[in-house]
VONUVEX-245247 format. One record per atom (N, C-alpha, C): z, x, y; residue in three letters; residue number from 1. Coordinates in Angstrom, 3 decimals, always signed. Example, Ala and Ser with C-alpha at 12.3 -4.5 7.8 and 13.67 -1.06 7.14 Angstrom:
@up = +7.800; east = +13.190; north = -5.690; rest = ALA; nr = 1
@up = +7.800; east = +12.300; north = -4.500; rest = ALA; nr = 1
@up = +7.800; east = +13.200; north = -3.300; rest = ALA; nr = 1
@up = +7.080; east = +12.850; north = -2.250; rest = SER; nr = 2
@up = +7.140; east = +13.670; north = -1.060; rest = SER; nr = 2
@up = +7.870; east = +12.900; north = +0.030; rest = SER; nr = 2
//
This chain:
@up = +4.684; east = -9.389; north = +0.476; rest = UNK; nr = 1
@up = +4.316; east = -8.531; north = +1.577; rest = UNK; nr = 1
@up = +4.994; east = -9.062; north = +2.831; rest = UNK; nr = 1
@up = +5.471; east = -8.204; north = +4.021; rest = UNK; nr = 2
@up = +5.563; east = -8.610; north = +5.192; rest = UNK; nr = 2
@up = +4.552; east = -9.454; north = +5.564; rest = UNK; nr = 2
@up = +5.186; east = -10.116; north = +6.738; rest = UNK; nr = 3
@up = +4.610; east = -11.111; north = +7.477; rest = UNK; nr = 3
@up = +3.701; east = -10.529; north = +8.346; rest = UNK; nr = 3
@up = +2.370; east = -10.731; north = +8.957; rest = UNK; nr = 4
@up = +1.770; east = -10.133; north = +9.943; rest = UNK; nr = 4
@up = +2.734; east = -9.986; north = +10.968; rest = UNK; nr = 4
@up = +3.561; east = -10.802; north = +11.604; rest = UNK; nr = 5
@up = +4.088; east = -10.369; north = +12.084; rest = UNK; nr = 5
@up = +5.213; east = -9.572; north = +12.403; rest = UNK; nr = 5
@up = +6.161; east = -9.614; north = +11.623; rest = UNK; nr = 6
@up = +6.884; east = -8.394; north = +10.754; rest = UNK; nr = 6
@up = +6.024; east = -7.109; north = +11.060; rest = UNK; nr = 6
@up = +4.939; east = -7.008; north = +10.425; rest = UNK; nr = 7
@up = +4.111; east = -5.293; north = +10.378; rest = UNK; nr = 7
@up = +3.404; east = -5.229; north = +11.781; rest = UNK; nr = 7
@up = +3.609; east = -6.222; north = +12.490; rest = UNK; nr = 8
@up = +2.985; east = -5.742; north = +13.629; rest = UNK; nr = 8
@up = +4.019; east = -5.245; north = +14.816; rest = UNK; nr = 8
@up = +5.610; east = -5.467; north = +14.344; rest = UNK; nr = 9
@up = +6.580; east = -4.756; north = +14.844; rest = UNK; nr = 9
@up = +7.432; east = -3.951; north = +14.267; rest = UNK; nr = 9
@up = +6.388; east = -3.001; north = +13.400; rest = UNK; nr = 10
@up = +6.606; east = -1.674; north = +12.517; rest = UNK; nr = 10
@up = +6.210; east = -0.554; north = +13.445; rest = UNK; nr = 10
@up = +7.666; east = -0.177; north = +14.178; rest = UNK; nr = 11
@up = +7.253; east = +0.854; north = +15.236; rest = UNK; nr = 11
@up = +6.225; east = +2.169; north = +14.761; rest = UNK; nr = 11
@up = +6.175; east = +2.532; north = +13.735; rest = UNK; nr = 12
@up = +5.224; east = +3.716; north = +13.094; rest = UNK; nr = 12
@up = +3.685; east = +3.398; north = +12.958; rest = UNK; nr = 12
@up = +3.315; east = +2.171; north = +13.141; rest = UNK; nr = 13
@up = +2.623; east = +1.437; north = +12.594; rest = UNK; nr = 13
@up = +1.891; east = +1.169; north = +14.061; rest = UNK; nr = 13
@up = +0.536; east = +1.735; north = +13.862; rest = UNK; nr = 14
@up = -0.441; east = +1.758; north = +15.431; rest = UNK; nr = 14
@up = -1.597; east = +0.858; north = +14.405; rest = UNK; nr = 14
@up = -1.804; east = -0.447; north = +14.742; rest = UNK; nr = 15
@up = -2.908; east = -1.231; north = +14.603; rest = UNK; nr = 15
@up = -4.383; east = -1.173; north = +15.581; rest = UNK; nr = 15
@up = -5.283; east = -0.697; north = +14.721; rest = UNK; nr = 16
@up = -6.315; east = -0.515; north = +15.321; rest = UNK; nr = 16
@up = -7.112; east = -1.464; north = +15.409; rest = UNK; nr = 16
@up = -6.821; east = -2.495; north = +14.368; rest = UNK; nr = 17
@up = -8.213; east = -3.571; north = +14.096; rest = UNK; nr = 17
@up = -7.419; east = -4.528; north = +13.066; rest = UNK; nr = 17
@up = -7.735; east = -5.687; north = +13.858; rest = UNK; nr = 18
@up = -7.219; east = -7.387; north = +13.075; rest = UNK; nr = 18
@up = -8.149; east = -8.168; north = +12.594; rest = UNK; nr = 18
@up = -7.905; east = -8.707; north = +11.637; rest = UNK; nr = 19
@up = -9.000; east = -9.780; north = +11.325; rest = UNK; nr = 19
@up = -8.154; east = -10.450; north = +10.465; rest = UNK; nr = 19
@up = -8.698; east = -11.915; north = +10.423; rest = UNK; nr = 20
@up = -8.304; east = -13.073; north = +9.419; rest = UNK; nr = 20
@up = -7.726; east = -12.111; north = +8.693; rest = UNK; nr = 20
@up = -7.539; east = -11.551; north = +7.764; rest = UNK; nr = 21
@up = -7.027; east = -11.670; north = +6.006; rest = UNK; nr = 21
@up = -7.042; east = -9.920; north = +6.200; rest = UNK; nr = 21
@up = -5.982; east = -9.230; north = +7.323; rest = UNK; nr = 22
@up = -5.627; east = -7.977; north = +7.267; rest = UNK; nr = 22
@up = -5.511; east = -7.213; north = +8.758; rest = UNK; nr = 22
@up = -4.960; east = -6.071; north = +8.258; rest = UNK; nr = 23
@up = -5.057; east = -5.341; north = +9.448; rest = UNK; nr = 23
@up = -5.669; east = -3.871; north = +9.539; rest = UNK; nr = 23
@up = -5.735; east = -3.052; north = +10.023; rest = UNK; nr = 24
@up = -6.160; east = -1.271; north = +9.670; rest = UNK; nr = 24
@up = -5.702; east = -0.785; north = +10.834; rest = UNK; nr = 24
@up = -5.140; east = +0.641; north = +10.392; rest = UNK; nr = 25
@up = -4.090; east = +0.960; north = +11.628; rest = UNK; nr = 25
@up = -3.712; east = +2.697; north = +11.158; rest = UNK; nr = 25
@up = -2.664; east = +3.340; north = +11.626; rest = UNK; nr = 26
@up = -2.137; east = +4.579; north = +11.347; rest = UNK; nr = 26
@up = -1.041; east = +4.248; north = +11.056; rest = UNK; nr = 26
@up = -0.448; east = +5.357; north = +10.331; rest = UNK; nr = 27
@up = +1.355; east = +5.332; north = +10.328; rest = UNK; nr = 27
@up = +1.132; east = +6.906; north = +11.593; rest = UNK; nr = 27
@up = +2.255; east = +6.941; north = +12.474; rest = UNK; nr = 28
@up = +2.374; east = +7.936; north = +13.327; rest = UNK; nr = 28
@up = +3.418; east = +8.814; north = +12.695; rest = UNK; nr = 28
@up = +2.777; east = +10.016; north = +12.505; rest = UNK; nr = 29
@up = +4.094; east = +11.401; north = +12.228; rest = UNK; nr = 29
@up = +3.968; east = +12.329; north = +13.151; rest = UNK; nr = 29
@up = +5.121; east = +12.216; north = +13.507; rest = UNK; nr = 30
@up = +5.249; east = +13.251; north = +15.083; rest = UNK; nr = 30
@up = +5.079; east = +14.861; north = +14.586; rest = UNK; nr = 30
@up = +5.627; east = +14.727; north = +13.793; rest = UNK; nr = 31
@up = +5.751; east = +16.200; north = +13.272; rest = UNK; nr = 31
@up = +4.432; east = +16.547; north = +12.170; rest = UNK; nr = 31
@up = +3.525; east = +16.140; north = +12.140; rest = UNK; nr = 32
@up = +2.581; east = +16.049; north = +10.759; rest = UNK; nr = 32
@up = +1.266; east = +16.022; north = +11.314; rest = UNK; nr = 32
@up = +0.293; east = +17.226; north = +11.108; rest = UNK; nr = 33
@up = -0.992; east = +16.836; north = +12.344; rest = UNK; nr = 33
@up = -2.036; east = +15.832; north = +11.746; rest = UNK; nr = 33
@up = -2.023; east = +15.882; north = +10.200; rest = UNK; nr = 34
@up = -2.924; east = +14.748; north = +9.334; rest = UNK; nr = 34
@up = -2.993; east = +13.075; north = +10.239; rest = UNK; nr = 34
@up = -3.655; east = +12.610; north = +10.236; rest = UNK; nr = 35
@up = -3.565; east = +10.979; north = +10.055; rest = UNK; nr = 35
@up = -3.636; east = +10.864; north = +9.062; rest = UNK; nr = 35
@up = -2.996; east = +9.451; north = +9.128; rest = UNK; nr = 36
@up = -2.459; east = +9.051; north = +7.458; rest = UNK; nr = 36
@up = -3.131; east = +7.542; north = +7.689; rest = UNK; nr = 36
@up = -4.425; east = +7.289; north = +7.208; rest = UNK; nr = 37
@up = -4.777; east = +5.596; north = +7.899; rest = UNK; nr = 37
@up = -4.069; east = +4.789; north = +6.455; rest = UNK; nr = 37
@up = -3.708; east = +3.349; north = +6.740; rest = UNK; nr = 38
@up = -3.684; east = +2.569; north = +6.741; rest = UNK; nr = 38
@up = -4.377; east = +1.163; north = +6.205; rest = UNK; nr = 38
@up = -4.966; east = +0.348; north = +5.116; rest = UNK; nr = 39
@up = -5.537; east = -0.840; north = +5.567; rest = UNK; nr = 39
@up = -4.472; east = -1.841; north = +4.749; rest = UNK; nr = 39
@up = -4.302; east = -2.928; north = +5.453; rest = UNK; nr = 40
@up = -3.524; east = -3.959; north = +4.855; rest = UNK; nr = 40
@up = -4.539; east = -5.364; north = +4.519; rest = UNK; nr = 40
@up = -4.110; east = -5.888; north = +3.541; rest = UNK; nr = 41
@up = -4.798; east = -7.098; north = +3.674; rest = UNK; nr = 41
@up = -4.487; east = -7.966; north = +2.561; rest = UNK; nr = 41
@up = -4.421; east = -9.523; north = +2.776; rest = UNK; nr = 42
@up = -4.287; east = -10.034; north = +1.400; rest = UNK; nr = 42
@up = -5.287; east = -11.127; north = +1.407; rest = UNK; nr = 42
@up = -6.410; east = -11.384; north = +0.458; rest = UNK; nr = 43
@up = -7.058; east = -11.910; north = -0.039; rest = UNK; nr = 43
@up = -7.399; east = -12.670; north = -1.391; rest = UNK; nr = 43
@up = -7.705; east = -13.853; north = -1.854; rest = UNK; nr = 44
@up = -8.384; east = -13.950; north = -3.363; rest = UNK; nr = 44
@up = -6.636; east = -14.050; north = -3.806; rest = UNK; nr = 44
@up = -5.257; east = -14.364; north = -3.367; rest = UNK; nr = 45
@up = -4.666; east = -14.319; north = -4.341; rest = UNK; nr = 45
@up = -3.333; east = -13.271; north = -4.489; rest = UNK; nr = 45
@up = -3.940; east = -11.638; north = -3.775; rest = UNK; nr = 46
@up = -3.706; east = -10.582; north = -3.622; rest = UNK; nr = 46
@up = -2.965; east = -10.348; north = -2.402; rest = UNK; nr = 46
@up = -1.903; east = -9.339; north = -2.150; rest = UNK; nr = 47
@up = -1.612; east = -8.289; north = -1.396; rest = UNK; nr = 47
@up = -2.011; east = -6.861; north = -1.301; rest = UNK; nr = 47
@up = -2.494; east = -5.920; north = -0.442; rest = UNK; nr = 48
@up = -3.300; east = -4.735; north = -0.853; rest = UNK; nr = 48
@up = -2.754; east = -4.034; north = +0.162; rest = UNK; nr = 48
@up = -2.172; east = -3.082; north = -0.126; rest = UNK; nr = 49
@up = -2.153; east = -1.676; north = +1.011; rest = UNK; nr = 49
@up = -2.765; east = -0.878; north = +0.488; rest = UNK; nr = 49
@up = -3.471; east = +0.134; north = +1.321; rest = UNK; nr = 50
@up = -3.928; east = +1.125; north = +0.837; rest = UNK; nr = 50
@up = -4.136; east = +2.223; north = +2.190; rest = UNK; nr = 50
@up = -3.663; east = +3.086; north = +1.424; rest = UNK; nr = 51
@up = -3.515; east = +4.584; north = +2.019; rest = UNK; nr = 51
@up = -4.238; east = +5.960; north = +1.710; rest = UNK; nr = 51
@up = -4.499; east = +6.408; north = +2.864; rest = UNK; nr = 52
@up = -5.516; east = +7.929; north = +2.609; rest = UNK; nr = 52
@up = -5.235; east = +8.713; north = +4.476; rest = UNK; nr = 52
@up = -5.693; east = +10.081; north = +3.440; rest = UNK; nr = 53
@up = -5.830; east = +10.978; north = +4.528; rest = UNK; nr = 53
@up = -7.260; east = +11.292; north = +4.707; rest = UNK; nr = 53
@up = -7.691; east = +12.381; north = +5.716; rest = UNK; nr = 54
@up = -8.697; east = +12.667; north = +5.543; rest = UNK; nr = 54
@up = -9.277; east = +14.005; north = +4.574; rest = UNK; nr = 54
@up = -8.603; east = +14.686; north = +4.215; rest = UNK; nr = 55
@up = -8.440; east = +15.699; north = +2.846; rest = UNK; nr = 55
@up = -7.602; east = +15.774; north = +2.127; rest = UNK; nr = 55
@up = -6.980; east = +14.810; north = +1.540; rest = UNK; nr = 56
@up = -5.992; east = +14.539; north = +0.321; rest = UNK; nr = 56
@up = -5.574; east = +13.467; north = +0.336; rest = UNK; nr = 56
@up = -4.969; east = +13.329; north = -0.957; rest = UNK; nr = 57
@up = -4.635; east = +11.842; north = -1.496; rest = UNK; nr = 57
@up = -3.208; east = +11.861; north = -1.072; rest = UNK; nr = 57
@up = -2.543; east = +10.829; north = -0.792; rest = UNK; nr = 58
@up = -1.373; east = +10.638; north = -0.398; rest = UNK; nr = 58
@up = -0.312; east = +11.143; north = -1.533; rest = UNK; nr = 58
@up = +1.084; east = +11.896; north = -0.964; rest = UNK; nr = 59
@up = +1.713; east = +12.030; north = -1.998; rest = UNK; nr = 59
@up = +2.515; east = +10.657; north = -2.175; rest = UNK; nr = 59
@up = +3.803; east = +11.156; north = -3.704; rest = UNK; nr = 60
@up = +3.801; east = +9.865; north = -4.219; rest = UNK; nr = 60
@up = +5.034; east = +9.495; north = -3.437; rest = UNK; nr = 60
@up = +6.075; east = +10.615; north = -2.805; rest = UNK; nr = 61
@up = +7.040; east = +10.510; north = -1.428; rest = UNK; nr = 61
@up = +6.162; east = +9.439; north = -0.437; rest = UNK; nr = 61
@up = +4.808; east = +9.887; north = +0.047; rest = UNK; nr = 62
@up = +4.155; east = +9.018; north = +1.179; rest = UNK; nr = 62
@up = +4.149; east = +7.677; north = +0.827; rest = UNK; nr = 62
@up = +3.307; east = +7.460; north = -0.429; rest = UNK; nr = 63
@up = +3.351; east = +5.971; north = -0.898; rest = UNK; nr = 63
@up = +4.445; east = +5.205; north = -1.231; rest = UNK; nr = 63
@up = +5.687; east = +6.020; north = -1.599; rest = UNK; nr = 64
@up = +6.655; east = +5.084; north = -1.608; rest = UNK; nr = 64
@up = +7.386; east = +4.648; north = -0.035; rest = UNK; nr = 64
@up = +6.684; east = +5.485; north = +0.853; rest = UNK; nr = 65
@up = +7.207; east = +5.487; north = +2.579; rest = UNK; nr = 65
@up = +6.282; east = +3.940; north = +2.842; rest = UNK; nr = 65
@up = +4.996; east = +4.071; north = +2.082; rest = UNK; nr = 66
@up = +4.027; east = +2.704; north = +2.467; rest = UNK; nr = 66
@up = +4.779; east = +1.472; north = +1.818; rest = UNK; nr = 66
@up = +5.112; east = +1.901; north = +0.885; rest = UNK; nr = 67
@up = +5.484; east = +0.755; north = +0.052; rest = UNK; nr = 67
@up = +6.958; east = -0.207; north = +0.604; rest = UNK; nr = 67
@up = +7.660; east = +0.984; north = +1.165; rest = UNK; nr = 68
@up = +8.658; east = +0.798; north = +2.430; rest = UNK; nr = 68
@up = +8.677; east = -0.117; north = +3.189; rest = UNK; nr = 68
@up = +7.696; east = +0.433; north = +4.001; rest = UNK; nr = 69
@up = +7.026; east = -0.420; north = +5.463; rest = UNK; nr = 69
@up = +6.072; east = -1.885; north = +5.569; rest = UNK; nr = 69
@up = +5.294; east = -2.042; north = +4.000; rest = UNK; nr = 70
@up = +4.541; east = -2.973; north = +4.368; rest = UNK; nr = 70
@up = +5.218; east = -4.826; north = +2.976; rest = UNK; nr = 70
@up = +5.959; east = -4.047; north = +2.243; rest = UNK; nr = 71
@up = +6.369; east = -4.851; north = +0.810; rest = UNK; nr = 71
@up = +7.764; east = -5.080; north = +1.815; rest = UNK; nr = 71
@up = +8.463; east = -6.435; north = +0.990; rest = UNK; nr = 72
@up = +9.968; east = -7.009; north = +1.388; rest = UNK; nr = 72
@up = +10.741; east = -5.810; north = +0.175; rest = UNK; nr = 72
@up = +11.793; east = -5.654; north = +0.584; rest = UNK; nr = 73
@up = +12.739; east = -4.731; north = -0.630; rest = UNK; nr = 73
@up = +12.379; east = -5.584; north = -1.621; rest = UNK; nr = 73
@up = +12.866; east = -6.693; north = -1.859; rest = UNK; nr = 74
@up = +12.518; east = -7.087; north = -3.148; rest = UNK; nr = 74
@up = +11.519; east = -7.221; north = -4.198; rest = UNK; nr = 74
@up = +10.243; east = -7.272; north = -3.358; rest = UNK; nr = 75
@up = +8.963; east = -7.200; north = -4.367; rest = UNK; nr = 75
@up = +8.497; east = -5.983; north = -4.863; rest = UNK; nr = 75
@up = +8.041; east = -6.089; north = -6.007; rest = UNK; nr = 76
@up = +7.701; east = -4.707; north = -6.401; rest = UNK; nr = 76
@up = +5.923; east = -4.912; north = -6.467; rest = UNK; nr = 76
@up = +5.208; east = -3.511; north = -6.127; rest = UNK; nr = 77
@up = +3.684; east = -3.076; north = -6.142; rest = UNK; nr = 77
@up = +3.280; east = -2.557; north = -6.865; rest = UNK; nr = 77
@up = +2.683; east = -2.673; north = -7.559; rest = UNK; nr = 78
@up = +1.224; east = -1.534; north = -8.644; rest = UNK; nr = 78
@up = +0.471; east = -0.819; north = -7.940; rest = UNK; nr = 78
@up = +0.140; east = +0.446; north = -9.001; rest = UNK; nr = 79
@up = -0.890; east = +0.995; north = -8.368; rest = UNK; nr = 79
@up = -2.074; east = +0.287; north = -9.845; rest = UNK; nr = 79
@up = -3.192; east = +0.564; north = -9.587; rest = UNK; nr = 80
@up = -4.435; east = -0.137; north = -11.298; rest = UNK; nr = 80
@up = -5.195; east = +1.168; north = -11.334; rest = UNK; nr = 80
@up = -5.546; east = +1.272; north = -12.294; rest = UNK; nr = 81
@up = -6.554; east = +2.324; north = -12.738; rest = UNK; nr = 81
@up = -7.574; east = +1.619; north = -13.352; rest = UNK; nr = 81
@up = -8.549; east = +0.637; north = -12.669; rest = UNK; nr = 82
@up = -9.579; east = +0.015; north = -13.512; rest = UNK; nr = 82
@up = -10.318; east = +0.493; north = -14.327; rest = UNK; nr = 82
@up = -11.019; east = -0.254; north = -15.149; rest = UNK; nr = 83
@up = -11.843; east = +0.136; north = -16.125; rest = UNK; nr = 83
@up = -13.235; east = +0.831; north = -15.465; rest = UNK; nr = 83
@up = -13.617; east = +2.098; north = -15.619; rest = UNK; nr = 84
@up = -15.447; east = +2.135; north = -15.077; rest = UNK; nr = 84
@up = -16.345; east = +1.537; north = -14.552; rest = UNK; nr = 84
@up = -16.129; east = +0.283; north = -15.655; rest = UNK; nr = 85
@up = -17.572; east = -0.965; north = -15.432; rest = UNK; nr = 85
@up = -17.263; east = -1.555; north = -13.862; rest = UNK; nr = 85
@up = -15.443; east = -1.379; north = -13.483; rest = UNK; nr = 86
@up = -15.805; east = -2.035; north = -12.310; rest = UNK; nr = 86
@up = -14.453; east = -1.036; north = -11.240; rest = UNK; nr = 86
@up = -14.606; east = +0.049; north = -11.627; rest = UNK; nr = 87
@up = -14.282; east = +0.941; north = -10.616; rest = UNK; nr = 87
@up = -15.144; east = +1.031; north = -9.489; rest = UNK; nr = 87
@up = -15.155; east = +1.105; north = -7.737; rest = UNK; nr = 88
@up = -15.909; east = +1.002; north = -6.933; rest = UNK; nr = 88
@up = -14.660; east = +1.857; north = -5.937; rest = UNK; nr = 88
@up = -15.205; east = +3.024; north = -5.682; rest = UNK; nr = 89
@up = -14.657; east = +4.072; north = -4.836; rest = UNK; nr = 89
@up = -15.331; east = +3.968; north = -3.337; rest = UNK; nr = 89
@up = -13.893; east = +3.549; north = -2.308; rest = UNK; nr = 90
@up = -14.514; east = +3.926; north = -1.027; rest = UNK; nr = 90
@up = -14.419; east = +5.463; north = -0.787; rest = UNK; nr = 90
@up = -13.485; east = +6.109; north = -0.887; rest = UNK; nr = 91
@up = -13.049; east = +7.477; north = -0.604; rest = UNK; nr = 91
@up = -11.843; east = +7.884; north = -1.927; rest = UNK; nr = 91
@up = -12.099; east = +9.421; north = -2.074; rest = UNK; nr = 92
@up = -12.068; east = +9.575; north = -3.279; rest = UNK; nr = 92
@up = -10.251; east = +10.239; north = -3.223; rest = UNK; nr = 92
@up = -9.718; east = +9.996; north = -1.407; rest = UNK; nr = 93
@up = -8.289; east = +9.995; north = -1.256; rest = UNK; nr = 93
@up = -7.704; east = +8.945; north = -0.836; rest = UNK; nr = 93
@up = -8.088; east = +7.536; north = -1.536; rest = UNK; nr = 94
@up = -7.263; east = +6.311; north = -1.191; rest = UNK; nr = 94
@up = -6.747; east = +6.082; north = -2.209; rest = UNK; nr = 94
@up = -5.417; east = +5.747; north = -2.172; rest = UNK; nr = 95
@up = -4.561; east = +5.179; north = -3.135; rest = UNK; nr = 95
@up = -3.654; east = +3.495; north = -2.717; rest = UNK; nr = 95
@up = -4.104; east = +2.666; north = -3.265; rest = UNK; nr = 96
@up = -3.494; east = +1.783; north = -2.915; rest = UNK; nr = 96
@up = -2.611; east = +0.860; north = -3.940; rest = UNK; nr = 96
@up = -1.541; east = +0.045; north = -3.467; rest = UNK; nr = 97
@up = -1.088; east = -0.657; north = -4.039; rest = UNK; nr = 97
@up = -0.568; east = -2.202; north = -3.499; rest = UNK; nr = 97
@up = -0.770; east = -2.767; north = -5.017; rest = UNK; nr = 98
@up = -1.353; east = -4.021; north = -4.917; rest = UNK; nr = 98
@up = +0.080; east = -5.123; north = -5.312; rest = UNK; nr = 98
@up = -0.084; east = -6.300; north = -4.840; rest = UNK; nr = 99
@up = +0.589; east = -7.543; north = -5.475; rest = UNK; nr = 99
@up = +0.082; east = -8.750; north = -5.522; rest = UNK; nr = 99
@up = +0.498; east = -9.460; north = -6.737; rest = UNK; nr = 100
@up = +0.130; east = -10.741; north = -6.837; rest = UNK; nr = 100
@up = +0.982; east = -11.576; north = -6.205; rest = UNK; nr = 100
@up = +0.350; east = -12.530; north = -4.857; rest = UNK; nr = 101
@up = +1.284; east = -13.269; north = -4.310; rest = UNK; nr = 101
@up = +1.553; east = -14.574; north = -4.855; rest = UNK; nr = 101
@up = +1.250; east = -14.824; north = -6.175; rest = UNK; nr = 102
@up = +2.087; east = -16.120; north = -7.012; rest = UNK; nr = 102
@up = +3.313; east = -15.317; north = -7.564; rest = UNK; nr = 102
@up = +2.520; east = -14.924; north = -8.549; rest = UNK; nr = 103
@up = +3.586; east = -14.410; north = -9.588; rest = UNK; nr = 103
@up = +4.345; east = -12.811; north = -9.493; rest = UNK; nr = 103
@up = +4.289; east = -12.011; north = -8.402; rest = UNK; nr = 104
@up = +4.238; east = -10.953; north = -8.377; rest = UNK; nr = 104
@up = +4.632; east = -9.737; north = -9.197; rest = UNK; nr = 104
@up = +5.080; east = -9.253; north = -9.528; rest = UNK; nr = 105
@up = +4.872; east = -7.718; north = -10.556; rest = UNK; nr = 105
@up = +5.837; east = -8.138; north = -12.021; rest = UNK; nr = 105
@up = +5.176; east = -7.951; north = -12.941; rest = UNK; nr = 106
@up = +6.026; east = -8.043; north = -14.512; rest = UNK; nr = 106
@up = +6.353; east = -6.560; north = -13.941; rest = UNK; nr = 106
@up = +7.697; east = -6.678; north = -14.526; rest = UNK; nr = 107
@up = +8.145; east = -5.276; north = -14.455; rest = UNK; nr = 107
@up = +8.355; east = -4.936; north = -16.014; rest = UNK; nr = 107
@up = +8.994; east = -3.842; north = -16.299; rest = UNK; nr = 108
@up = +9.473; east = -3.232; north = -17.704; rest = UNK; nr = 108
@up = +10.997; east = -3.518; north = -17.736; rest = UNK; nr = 108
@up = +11.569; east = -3.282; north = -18.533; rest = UNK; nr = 109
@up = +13.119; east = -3.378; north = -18.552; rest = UNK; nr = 109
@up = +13.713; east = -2.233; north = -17.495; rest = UNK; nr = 109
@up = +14.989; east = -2.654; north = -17.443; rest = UNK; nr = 110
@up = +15.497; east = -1.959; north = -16.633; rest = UNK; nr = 110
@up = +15.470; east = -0.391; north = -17.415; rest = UNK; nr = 110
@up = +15.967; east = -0.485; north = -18.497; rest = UNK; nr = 111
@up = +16.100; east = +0.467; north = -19.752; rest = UNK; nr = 111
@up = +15.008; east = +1.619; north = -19.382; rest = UNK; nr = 111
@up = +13.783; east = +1.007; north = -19.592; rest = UNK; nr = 112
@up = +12.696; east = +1.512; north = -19.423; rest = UNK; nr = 112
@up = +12.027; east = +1.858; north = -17.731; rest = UNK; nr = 112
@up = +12.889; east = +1.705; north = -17.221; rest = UNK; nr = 113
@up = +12.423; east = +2.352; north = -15.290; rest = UNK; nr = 113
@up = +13.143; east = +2.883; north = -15.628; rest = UNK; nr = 113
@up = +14.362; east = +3.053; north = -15.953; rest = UNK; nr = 114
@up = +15.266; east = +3.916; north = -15.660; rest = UNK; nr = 114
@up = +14.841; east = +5.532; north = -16.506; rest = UNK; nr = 114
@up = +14.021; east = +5.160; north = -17.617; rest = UNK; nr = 115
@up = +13.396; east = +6.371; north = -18.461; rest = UNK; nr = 115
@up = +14.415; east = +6.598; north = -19.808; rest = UNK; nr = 115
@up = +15.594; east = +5.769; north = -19.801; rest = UNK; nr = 116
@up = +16.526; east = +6.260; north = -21.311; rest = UNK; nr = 116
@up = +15.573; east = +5.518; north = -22.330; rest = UNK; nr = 116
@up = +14.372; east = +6.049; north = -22.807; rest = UNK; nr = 117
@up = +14.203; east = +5.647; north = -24.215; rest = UNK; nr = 117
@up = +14.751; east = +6.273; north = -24.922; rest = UNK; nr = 117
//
């Protein structure tokens, strides 16, 4: 993930609220009347962005715009689809994605992003 400070000179990027271990903020679209919030944070191990509107889930164009702004080019993010037993929904249009800051993302073969099976 960027550096706090890095994302805190992400001109799109209006920070509303800091604390130890994150930030929460807007991305600004001039042309777009939605807010699109924001929360960053890394904790326990983790990197976490996560993104929502206030009536829809982000498209997957938007999240790769998040994934843009808050990840270095080089690291790659997950999205998880947990299991039930410990699914816990704040809002039912946040989508976020995550990294492990040891080891960060097993990827698939190239073969296999690319889709030629």
């Amino acid at each position: 993930m960027r550096s706090l400070d890095d994302i805190k000179k992400i001109k799109e990027f209006k920070i509303t609220q800091e604390s130890a271990d994150g930030v929460k903020g807007y991305i600004l679209r001039p042309y777009k009347a939605e807010e699109f919030f924001v929360n960053v944070f890394w904790s326990e191990g983790w990197d976490c962005v996560s993104a929502f509107l206030k009536n829809r889930s982000p498209t997957s164009a938007e999240m790769r715009r998040v994934k843009d702004l808050f990840f270095k080019e080089s690291e790659a993010a997950v999205q998880f689809f947990s299991p039930e037993s410990v699914n816990v929904f704040f809002d039912p249009y946040r989508l976020s994605l995550w990294r492990e800051q040891e080891a960060g993302c097993v990827l698939p073969s190239e073969i296999l992003l690319k889709g030629n099976r």
